[in-house]
BALOBA-1460 file (C-alpha; in Angstrom, 3 decimals):
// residues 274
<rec num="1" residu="x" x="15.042" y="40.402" z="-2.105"/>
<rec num="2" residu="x" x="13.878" y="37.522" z="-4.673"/>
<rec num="3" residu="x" x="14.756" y="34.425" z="-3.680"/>
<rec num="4" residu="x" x="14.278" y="31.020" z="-5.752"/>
<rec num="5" residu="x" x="15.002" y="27.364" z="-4.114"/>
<rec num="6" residu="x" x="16.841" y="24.915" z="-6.254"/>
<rec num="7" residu="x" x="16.141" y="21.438" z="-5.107"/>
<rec num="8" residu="x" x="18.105" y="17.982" z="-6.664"/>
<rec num="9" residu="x" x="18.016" y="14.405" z="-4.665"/>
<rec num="10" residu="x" x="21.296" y="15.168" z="-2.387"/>
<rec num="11" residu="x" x="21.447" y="18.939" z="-2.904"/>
<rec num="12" residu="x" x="19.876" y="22.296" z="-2.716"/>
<rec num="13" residu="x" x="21.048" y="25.688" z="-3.729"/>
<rec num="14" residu="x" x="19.911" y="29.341" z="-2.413"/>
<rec num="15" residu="x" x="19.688" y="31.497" z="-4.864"/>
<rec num="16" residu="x" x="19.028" y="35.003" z="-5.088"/>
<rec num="17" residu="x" x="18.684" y="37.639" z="-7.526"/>
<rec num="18" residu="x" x="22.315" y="39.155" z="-8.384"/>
<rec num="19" residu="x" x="23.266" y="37.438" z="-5.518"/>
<rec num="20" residu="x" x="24.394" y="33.560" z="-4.361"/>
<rec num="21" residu="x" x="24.010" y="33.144" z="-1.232"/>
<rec num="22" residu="x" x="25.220" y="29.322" z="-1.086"/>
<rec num="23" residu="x" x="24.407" y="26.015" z="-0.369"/>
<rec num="24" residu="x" x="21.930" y="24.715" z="2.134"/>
<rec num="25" residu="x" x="23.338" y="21.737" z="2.865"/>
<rec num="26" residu="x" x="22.889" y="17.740" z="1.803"/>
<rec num="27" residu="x" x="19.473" y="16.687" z="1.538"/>
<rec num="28" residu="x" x="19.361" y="12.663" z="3.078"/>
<rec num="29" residu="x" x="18.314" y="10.631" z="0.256"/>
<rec num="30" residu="x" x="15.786" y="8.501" z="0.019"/>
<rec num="31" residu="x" x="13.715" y="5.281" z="-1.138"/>
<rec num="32" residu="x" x="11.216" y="6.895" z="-4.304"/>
<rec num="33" residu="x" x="8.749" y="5.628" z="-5.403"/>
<rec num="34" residu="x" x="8.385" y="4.847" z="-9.029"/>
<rec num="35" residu="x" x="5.077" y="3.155" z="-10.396"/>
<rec num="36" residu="x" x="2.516" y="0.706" z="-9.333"/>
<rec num="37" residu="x" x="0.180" y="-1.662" z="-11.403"/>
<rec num="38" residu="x" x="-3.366" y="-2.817" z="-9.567"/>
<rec num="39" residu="x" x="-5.292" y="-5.855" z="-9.808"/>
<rec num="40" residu="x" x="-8.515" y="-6.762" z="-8.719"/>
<rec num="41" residu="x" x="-10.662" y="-10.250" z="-8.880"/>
<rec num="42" residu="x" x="-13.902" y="-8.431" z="-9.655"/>
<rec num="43" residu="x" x="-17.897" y="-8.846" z="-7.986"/>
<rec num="44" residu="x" x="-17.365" y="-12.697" z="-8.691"/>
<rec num="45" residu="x" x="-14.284" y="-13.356" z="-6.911"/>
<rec num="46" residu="x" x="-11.555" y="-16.000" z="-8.192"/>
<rec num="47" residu="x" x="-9.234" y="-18.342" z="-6.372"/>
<rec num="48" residu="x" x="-6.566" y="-16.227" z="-7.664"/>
<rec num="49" residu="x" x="-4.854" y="-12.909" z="-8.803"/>
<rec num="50" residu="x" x="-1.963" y="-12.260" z="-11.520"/>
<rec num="51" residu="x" x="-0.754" y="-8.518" z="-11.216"/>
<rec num="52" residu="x" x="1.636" y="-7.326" z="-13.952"/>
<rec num="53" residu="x" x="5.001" y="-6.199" z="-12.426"/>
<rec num="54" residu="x" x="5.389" y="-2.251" z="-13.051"/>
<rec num="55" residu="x" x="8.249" y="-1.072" z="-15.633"/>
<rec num="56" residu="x" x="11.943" y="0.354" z="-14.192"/>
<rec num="57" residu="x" x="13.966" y="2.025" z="-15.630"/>
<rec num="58" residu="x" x="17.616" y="0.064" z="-15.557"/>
<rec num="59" residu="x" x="15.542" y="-2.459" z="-14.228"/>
<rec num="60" residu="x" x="17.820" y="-4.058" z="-11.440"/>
<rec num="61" residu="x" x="18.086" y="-3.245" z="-7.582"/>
<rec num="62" residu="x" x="14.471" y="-1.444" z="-7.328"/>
<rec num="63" residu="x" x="12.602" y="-2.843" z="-4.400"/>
<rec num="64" residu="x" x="9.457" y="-4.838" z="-5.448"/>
<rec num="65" residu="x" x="6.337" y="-4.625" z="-3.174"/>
<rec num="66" residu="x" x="3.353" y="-6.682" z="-3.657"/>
<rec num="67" residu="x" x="0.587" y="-6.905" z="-1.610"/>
<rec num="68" residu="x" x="-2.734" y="-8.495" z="-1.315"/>
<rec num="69" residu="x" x="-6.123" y="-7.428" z="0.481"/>
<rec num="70" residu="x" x="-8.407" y="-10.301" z="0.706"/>
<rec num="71" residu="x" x="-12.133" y="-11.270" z="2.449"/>
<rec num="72" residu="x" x="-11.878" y="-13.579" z="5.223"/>
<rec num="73" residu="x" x="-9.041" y="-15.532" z="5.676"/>
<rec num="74" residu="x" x="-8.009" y="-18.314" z="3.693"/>
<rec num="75" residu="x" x="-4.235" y="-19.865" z="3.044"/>
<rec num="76" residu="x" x="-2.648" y="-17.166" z="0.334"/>
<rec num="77" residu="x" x="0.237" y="-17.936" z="-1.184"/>
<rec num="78" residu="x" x="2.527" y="-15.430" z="-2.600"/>
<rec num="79" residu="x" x="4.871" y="-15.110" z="-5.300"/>
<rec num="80" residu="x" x="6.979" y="-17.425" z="-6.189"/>
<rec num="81" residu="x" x="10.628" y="-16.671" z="-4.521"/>
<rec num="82" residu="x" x="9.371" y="-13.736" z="-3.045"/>
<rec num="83" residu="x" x="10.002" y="-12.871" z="0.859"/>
<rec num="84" residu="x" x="7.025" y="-12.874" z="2.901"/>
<rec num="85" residu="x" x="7.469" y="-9.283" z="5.007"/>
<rec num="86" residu="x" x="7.150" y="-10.303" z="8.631"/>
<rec num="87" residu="x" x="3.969" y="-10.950" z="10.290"/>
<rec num="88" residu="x" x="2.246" y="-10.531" z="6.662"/>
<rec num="89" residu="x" x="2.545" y="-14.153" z="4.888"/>
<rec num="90" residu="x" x="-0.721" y="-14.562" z="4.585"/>
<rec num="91" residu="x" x="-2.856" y="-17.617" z="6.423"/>
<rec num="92" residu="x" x="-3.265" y="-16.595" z="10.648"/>
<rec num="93" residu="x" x="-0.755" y="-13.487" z="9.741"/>
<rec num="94" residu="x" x="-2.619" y="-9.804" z="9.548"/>
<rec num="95" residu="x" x="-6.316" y="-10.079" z="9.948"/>
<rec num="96" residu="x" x="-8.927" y="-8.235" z="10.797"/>
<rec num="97" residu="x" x="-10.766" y="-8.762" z="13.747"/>
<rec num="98" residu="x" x="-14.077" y="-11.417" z="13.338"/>
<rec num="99" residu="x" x="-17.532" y="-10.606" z="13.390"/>
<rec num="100" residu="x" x="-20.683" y="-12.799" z="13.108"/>
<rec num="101" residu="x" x="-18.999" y="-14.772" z="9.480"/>
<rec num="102" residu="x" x="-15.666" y="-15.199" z="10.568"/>
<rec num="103" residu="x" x="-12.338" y="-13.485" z="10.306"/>
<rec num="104" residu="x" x="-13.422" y="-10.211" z="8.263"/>
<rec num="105" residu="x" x="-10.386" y="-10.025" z="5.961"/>
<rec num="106" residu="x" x="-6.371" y="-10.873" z="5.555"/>
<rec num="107" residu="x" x="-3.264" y="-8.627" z="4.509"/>
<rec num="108" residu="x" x="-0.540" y="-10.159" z="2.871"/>
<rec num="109" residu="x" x="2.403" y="-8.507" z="1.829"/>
<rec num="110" residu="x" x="5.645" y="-9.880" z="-0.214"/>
<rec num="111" residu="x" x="8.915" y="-8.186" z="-1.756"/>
<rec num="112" residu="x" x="11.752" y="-8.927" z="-3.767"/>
<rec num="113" residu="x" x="14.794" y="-6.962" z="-5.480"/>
<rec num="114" residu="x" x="14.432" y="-6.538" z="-9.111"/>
<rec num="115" residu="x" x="16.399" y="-7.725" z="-11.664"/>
<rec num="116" residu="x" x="14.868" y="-6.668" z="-14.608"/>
<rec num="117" residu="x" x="13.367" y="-10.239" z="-15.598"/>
<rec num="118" residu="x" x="9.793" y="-10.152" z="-14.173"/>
<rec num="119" residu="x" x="6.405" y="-9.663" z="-15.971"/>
<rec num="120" residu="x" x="4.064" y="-10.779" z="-13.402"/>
<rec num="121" residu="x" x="3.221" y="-11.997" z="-10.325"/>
<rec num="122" residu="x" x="0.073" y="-14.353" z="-8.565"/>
<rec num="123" residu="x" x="-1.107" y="-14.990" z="-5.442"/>
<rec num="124" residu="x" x="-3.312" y="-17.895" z="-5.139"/>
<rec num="125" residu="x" x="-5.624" y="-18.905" z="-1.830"/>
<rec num="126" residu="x" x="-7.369" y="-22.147" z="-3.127"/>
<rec num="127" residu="x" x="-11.146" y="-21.068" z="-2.917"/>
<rec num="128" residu="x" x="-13.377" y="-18.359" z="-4.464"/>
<rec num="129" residu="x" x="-12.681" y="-15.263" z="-2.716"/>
<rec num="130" residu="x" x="-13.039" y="-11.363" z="-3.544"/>
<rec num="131" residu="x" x="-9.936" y="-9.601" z="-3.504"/>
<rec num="132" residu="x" x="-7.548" y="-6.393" z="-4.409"/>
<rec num="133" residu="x" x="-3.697" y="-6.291" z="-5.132"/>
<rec num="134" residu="x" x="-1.035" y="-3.963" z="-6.003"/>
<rec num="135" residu="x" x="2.897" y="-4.129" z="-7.194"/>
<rec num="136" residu="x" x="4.505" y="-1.345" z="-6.206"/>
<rec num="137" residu="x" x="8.286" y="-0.593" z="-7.426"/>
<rec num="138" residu="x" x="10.564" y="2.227" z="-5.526"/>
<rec num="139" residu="x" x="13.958" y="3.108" z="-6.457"/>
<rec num="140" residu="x" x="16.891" y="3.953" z="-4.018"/>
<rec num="141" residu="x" x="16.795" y="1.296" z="-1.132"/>
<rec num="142" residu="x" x="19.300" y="-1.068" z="0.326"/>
<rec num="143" residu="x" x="19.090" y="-3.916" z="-1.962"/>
<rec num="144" residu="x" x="20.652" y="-6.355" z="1.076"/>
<rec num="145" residu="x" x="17.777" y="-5.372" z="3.486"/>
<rec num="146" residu="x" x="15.626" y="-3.328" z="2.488"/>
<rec num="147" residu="x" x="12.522" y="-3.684" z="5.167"/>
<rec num="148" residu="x" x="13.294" y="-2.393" z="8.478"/>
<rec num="149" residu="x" x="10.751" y="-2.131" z="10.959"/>
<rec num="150" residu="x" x="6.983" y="-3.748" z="10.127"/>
<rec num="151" residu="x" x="4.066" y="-3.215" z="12.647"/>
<rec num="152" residu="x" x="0.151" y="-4.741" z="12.208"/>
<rec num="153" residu="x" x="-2.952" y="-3.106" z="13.867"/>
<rec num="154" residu="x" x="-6.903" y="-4.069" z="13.556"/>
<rec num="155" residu="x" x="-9.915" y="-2.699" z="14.604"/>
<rec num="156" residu="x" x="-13.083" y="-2.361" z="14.191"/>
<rec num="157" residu="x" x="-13.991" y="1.727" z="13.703"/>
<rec num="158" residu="x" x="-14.832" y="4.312" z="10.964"/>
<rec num="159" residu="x" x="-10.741" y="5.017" z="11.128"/>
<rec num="160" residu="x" x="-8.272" y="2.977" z="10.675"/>
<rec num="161" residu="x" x="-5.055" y="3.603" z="11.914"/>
<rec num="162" residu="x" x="-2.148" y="2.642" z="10.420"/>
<rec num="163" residu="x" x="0.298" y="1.969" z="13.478"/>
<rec num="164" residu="x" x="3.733" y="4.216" z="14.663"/>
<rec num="165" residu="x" x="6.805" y="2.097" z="14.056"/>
<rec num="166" residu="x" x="10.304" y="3.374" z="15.137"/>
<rec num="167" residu="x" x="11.936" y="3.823" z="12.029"/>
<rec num="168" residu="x" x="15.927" y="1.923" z="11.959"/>
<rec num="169" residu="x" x="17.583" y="4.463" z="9.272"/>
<rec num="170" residu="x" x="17.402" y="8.535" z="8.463"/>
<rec num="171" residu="x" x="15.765" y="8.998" z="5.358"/>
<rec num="172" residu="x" x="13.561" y="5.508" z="5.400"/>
<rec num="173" residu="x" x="9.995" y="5.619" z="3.597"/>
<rec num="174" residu="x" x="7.099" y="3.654" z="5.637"/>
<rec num="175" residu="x" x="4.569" y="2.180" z="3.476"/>
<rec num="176" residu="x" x="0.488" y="2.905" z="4.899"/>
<rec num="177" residu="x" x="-1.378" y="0.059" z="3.932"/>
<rec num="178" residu="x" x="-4.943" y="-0.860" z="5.164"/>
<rec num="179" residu="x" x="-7.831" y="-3.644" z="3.991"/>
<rec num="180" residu="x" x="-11.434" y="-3.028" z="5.004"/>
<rec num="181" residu="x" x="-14.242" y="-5.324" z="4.879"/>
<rec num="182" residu="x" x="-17.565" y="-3.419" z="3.452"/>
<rec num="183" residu="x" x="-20.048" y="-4.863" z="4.634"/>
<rec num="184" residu="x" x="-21.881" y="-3.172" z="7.954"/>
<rec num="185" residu="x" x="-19.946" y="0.013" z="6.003"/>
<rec num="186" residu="x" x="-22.389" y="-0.605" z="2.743"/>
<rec num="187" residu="x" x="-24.826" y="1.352" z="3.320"/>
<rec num="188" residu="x" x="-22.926" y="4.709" z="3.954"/>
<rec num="189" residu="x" x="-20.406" y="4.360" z="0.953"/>
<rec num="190" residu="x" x="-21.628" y="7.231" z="-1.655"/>
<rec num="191" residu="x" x="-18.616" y="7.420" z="-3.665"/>
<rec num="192" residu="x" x="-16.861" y="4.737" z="-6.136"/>
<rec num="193" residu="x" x="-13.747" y="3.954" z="-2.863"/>
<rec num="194" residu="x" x="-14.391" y="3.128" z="0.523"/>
<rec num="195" residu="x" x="-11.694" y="4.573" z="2.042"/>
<rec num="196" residu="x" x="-10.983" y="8.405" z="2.357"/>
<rec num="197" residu="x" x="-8.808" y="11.404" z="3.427"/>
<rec num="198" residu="x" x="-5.485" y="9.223" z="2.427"/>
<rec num="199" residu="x" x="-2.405" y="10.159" z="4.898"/>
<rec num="200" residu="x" x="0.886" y="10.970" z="3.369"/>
<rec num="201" residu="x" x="1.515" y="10.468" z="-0.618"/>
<rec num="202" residu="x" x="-1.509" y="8.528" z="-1.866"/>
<rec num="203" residu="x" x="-0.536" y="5.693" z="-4.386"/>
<rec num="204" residu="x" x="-3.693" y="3.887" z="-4.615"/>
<rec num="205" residu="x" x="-7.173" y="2.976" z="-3.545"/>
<rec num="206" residu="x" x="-9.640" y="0.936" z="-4.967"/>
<rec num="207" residu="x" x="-11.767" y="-2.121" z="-3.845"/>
<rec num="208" residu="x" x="-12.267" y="-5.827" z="-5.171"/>
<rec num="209" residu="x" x="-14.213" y="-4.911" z="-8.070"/>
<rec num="210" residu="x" x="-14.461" y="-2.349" z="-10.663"/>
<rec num="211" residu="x" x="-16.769" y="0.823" z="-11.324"/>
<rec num="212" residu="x" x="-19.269" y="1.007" z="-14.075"/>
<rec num="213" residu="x" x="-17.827" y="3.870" z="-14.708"/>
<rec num="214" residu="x" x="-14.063" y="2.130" z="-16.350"/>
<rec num="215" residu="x" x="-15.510" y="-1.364" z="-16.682"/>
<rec num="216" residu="x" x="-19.473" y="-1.081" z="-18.037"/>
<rec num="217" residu="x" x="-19.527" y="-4.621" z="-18.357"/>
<rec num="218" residu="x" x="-18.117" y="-6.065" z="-15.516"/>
<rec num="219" residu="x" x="-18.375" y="-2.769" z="-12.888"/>
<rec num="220" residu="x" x="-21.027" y="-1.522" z="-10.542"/>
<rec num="221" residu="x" x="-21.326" y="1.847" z="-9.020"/>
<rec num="222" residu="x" x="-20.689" y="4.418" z="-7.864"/>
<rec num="223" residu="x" x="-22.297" y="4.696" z="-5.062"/>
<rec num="224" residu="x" x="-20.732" y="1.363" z="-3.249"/>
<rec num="225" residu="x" x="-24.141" y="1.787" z="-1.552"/>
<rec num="226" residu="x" x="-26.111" y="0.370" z="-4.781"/>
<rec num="227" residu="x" x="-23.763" y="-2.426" z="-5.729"/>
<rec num="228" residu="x" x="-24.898" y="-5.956" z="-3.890"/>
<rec num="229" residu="x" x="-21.006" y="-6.800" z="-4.669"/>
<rec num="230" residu="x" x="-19.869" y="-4.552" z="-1.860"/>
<rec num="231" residu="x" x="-21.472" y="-7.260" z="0.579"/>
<rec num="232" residu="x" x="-18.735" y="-9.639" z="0.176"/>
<rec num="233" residu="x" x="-15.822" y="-6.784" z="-1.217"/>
<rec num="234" residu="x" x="-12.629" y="-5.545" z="0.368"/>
<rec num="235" residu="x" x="-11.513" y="-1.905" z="0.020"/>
<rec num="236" residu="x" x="-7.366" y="-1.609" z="-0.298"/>
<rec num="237" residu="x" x="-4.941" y="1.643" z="0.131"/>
<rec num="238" residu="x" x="-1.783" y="2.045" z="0.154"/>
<rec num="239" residu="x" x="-0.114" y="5.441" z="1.488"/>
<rec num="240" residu="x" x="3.866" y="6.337" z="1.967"/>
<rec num="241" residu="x" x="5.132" y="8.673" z="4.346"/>
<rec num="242" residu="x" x="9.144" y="10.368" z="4.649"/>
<rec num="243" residu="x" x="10.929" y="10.375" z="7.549"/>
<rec num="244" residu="x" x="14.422" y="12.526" z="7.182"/>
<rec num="245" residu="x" x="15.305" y="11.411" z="10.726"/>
<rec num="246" residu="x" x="15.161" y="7.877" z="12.167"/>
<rec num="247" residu="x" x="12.322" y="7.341" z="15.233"/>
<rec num="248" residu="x" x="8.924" y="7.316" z="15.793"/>
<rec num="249" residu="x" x="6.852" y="7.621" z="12.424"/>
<rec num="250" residu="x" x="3.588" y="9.057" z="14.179"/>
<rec num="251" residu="x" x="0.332" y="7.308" z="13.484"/>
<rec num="252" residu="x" x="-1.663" y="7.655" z="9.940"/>
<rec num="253" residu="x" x="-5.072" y="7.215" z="9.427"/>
<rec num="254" residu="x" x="-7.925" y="6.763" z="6.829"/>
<rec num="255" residu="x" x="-11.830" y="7.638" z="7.204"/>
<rec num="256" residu="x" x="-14.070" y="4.889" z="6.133"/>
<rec num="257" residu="x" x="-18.201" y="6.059" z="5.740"/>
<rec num="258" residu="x" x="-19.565" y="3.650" z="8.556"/>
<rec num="259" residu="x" x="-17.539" y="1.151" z="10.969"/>
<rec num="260" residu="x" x="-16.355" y="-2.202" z="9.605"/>
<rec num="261" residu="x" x="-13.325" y="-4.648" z="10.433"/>
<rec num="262" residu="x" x="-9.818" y="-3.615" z="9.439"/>
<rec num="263" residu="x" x="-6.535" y="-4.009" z="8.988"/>
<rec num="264" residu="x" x="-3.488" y="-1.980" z="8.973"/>
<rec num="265" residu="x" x="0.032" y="-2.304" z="8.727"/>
<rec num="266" residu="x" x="3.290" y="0.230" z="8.508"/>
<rec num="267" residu="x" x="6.050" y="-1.020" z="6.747"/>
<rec num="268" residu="x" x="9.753" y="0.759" z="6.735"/>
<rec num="269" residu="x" x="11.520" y="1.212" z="3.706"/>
<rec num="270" residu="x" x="15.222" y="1.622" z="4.112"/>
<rec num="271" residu="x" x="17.886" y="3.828" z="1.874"/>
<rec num="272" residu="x" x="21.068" y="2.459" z="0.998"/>
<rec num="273" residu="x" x="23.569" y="2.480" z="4.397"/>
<rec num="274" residu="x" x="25.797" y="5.403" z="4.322"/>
């Protein structure tokens, strides 16, 4: 017997071939994820980073995500009005571990609720650093509190590991986020992104500065391995995951071609309550 799988948001219907043979039940709904705009301060660095906010579609009540990966550690400031996720503000918050310069690199992540009257947003740190940022929008999420659990991990390894956190609400999304430094990694990166074999639903990965490849002028590489801008660069991705069932989210991790100081964090993205 043929049978064909009808799938919507909150409902799914078997059905075969001169024959229904019902429904399979409600689906639990979910944050989605709708677009996300990059940013990146290039080989020369800047004190600062303006990332255009990514289009909705009604505009209001989407969740706003943006989030900064950033060499060493200086005292970022994020949007304006925007709510520092815990732990992530920035300055002291998620770091990588130090090596012979210093504390490697910083992770700061903000969010607000849209409502349909931003363009852009900036982070600013006060001195000439490189640096990568993202806004990411998702749809569906409990507009009153919409970040649950948030965990941080570091290392120092050729994987980073983004760390387990016990999700609060069935159907939540956790956000995968990691910042590399690139520097002892240099020499093994042969391709135009650090960071590979993404976990979950991939949304973007890049590092500080541009390839030759979209920006002739301004870009170098690929390899990483040839460009003396990977020295002092950053590499940033951000993952998602789905959890139907609230609890332990299971660890996720990246490869990244030769050990360096990381960061990682796993942020829960809650559904409307029920």
């Amino acid at each position: 017997m043929l049978l064909m799988l009808r799938c919507s948001l909150f409902r799914c219907f078997v059905i075969a071939t001169g024959l229904c043979l019902g429904g399979c039940g409600i689906l639990t709904p979910t944050p989605n994820f709708e677009d996300v705009v990059t940013g990146q301060t290039g080989a020369d660095g800047a004190s600062s980073l303006s990332i255009a906010v990514p289009p909705g579609g009604a505009g209001n009540g989407d969740l706003l995500v943006a989030v900064l990966g950033i060499k060493a550690n200086p005292n970022t400031f994020g949007p304006d009005g925007w709510t520092a996720v815990p732990g992530l503000g920035g300055f002291n918050g998620a770091t990588c571990q130090a090596d012979g310069e210093g504390t490697a690199c910083q992770l700061a992540v903000f969010y607000s609720i849209a409502d349909g009257s931003e363009t852009s947003v900036s982070f600013s740190w006060g001195s000439v650093r490189r640096a990568a940022g993202a806004v990411l929008r998702l749809s569906n999420v409990d507009t009153s509190d919409p970040i649950g659990v948030a965990r941080i991990q570091r290392g120092s390894s050729a994987r980073p590991a983004a760390p387990v956190v016990e999700t609060t609400r069935d159907g939540s999304r956790v956000l995968r986020i990691v910042v590399a430094e690139l520097d002892e990694a240099k020499p093994f990166l042969d391709g135009p992104v650090a960071l590979t074999d993404p976990p979950g639903f991939l949304r973007l990965n890049m590092v500080s500065f541009p390839d030759a490849s979209t920006d002739p002028s301004n870009g170098c590489g690929p390899p990483l391995s040839a460009c003396a801008a990977t020295e002092r660069a950053v590499g940033l991705a951000v993952s998602d995951t789905r959890h139907t069932s609230a609890g332990a989210s299971g660890p996720s991790r990246w490869e990244l071609n030769g050990s360096d100081q990381w960061v990682t964090s796993s942020i829960e993205i809650r559904r409307p309550p029920d």
